[in-house]
Phi, psi and omega in degrees: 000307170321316187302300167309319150317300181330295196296308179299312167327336205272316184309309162275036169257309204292003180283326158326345189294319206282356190263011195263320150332133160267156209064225202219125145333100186357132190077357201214056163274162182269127179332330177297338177262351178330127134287044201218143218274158187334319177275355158243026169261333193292271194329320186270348165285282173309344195259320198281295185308345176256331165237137172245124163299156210309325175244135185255165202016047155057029198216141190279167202269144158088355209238056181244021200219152186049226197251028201249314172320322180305304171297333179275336185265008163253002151308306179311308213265344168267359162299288187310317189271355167283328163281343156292294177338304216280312157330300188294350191257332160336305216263335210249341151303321174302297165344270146008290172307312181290000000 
């Protein structure tokens, strides 16, 4: 358990590595670039509208200059893996019962 710990810390310190990239980052195109036909950018449009994420480009708002884009994007990833975690023991209690 310990190892895994170490290793996901080393994992969320290193998500900045992605602002470093030239371009945009796998995955993380504007609907507008899809390569997919008009009814599922129409199905993702409507989806977009009903739901956002909590930091949108993985970064807290106004926090767009210096080293403050860093910090926001290892605030995200520790935001993430605490609702992965906290889910997965949700979804594994629930089990657990069954």
């Amino acid at each position: 358990m310990r190892k895994a710990l170490i290793v996901l810390i080393i994992l969320i310190l290193l998500t900045p590595l992605g602002l470093l990239a030239p371009g945009t980052a796998w995955g993380e195109w504007d609907i507008a670039e899809w390569n997919v036909s008009e009814s599922w950018k129409s199905i993702a449009e409507r989806m977009a509208g009903i739901w956002s994420a909590p930091l949108p480009d993985y970064n807290i708002p106004g926090w767009g200059e210096g080293i403050l884009p860093y910090i926001g994007y290892i605030i995200s990833a520790v935001i993430g893996t605490i609702l992965v975690v906290l889910l997965s023991i949700a979804i594994g209690k629930i089990m657990a019962r069954r």
